[in-house]
N, C-alpha and C positions, 0 to 999 in steps of 0.2 A: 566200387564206387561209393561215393558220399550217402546217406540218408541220414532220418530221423526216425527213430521207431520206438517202439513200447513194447514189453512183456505182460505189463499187470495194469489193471486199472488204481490209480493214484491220482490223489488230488493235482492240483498242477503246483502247486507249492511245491513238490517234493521231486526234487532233483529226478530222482527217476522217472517219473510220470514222463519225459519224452527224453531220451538219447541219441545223441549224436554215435551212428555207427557207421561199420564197411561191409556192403552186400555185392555178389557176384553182379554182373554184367548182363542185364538181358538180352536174348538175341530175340528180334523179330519173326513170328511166323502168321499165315493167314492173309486176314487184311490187316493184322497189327504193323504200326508205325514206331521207331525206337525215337522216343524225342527226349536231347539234353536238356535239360528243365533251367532255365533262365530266371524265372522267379513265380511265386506260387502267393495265393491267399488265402485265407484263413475264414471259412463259417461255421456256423454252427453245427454242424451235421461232424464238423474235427470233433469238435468239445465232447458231444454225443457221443459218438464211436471210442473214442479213449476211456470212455466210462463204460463202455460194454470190455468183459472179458477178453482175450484173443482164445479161437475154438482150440489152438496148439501153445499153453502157455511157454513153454519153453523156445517158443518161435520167435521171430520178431516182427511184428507187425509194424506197418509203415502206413501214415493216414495222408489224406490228403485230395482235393478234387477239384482244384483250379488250378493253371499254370499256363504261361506263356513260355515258347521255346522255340528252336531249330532242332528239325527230320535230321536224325544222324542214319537212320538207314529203316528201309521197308521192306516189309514180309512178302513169299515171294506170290502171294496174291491184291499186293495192296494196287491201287494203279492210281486214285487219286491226288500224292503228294510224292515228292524227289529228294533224296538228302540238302539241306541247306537250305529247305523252303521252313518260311519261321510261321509257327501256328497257336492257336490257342484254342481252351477248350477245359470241359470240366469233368473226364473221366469217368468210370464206372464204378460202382459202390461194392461189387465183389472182389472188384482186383487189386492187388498193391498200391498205392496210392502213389502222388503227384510228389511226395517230400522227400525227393530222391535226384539223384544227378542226371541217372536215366531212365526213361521211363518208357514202357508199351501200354499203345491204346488206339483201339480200334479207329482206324480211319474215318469210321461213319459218321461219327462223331465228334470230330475235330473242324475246325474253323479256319482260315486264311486269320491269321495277326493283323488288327488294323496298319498299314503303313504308316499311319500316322502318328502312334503312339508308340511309348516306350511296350520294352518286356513288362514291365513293374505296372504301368497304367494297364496297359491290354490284361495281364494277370486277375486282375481285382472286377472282370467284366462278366466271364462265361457261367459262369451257376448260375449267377442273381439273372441275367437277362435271359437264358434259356427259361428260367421257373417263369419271371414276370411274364414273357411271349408266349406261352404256355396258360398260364392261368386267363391273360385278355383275350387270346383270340382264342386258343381249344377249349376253355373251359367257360369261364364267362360269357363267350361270343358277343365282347359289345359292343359291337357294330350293328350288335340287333338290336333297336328300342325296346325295351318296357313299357307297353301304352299305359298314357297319364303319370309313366315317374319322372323324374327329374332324370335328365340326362348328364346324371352326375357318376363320381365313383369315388366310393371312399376308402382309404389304406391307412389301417390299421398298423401303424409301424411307420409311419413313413421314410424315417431317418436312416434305418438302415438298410444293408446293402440292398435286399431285395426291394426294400419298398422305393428308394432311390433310384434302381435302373424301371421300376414299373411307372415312376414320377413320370420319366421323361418319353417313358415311350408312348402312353397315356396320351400326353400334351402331344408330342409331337406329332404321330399316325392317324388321330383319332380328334372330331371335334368336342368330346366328353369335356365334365365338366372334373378337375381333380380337386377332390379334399384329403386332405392327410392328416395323421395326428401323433403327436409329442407333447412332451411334456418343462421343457427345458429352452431355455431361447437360444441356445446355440443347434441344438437340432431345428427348430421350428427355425430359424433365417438357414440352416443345409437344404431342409426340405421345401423352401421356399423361391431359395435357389438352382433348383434343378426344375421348377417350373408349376411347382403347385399353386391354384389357383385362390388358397382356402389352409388353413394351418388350424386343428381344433387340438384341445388338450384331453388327453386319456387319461389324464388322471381327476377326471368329472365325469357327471354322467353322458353317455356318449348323446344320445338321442337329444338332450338339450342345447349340446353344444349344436348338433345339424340344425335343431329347428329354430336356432335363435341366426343360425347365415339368409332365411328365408327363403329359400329356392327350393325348398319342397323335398320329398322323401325320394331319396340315392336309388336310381334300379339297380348298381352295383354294391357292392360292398367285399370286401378282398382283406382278409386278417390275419398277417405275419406273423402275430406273436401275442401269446395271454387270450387265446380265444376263450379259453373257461370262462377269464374274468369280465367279458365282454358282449357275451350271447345274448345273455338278457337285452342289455342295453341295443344288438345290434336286430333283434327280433322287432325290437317299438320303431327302429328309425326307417326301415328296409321298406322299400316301397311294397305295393302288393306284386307278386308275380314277378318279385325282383332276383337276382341270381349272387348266391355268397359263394365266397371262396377261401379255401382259408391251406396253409403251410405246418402248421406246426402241430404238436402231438399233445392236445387237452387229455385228459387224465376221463372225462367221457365227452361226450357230444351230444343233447338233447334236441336234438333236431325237429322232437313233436312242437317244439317253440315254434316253429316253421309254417307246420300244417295251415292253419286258418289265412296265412298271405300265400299258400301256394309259394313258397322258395323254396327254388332250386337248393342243392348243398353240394360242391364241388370241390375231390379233393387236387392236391398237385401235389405230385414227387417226381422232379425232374429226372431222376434215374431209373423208371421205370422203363422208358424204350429201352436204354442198356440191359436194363436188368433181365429183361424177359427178349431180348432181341428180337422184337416188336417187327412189323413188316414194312416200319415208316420210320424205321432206326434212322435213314439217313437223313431223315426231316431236322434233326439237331444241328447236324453238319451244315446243313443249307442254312437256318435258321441263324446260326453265327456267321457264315459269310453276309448273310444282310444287314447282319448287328455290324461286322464289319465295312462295309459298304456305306451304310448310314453316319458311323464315325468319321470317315476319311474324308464324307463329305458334310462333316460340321453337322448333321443332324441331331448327333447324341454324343455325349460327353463321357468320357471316365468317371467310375464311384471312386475313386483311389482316395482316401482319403489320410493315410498314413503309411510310412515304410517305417518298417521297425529296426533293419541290418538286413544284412546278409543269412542266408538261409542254415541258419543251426537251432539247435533244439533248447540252447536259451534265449534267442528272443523269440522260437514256434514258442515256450512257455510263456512267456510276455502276450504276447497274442491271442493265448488261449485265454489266460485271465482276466483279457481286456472286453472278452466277448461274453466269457460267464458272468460279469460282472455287470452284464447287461446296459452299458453306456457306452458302447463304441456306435460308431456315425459312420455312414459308406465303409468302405470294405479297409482293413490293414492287410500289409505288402510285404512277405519278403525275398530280395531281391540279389542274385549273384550268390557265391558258396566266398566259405574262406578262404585263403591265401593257404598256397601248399605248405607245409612246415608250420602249421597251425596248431600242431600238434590235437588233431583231431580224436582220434583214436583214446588221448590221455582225457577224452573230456566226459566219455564213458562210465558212469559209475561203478566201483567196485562191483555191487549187487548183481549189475547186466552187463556185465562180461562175461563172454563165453567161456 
């Protein structure tokens, strides 16, 4: 079968950093599901892992954790899904990834494919909305007041993928109040389109931006990306007794900022139920059939916000660089393999052939 993989960690400039190769056939066992992978999306946690080593360099490692597809066959304990049921979903962090033709993954985990949407839209949905659904209601819980805060929520990031499915879920579930922030008027009119109520600029200080919208100090506050460079600034605006939450991997965390307002500090790594095969594994599962369910019925919208081609490991490098480069907006897509006689195999670099 088709994939993309890696031997060494390499910039993405360099031809090798992702190849286009041919791995065996998976067969399904357990509750694993074999699904043909229809199209896949690209976050950060790709970028990340391609820069970590492979523990077997001579191996090939394959990245990848979002994908829309059709059940080519189930393990002989799966019972939830049937050949030619089309699903979507965002995979586990220890196992081969999604950037492959076929793939196994735990049924618990998988979601019913909105009907409504393409491969390539429903692809660009399951990470970002499993973490957002995760950080509002398991982590944050806000649907519980902050007495005396604003019944607001502010997101750090707003423009991309995650901040964009937490935009909409926010607004639509919840009577909170959403603030976002960006820095660029084409993100600030994306994030403003998906339903945000408030657009502030990150590239000032944060606290002045909230207290100049007047509605008083956020009991939430939710931080995608550059939490280092923002703590400070999100320690002044945070209501008392208000609850952060943040994604991404600050370099430390000075959480004694916190103490005198009493805030909470909550982290989110959506692959932690896979990871440790959790007793509430199937809650992800569930959790995207009502990601699903909510699409079909016009509730919530696809982040898709670009398809790059078809699934090889020159535009996965297009993709990669577009996300290091920290200006891509909702999620990039890519969609369908090459055409047989693509001469696939020739596109291999000398270096990473076997």
């Amino acid at each position: 079968m088709k994939a993309i993989g890696f031997r060494s960690s390499l910039p993405v400039s360099d031809p090798a950093s992702l190849a286009d190769i041919d791995l065996p056939r998976p067969d399904p066992v357990g509750r694993d599901i074999l699904v043909r992978i229809e199209a896949i999306s690209v976050n950060p946690v790709d970028t990340k892992m391609r820069m970590r080593p492979p523990a077997e360099p001579e191996s090939w490692k394959v990245l990848g954790w979002d994908a829309a597809g059709t059940v080519e066959a189930v393990g002989p304990e799966a019972t939830l899904f049937a050949p030619g049921d089309t699903v979507f979903y965002a995979g586990a962090l220890g196992r081969t990834g999604t950037n492959a033709e076929l793939h196994l993954v735990d049924e618990r985990i998988v979601g019913k494919k909105p009907a409504s949407l393409s491969f390539a839209e429903a692809a660009a949905l399951p990470l970002t909305a499993i973490t957002a659904w995760e950080v509002l209601f398991d982590r944050l819980d806000i649907r519980k007041a902050v007495p005396g805060a604003a019944n607001a929520l502010l997101i750090i990031g707003g423009a991309g993928g995650v901040g964009s499915i937490t935009t909409q879920l926010a607004r639509k579930l919840t009577d909170i109040t959403v603030i976002t922030t960006a820095s660029r008027p084409e993100t600030a009119e994306w994030s403003r389109g998906l339903g945000a109520h408030h657009v502030i600029d990150h590239s000032k200080p944060l606290s002045a931006e909230i207290e100049r919208l007047g509605i008083g100090q956020p009991a939430f506050v939710f931080s995608t990306t550059n939490t280092d460079q923002h703590l400070i600034e999100i320690a002044k605006l945070i209501a008392p007794q208000g609850r952060f939450a943040l994604i991404d991997d600050p370099a430390s965390l000075d959480v004694s900022l916190f103490k005198v307002k009493s805030v909470s500090t909550h982290w989110e790594f959506m692959f932690t139920r896979s990871m440790f095969a959790t007793a509430d594994i199937a809650k992800q599962g569930a959790l995207l059939d009502e990601v699903s369910r909510r699409v079909d019925a016009g509730t919530l919208k696809t982040t898709l916000a670009d398809i790059f081609g078809t699934i090889s490991a020159e535009n996965l490098r297009r993709a990669h660089a577009l996300i290091e480069s920290g200006r891509a907006k909702g999620k990039i897509v890519l969609a369908g393999w090459p055409a047989p006689g693509a001469g696939w195999r020739e596109k291999v670099p000398p270096e990473c052939r076997r």
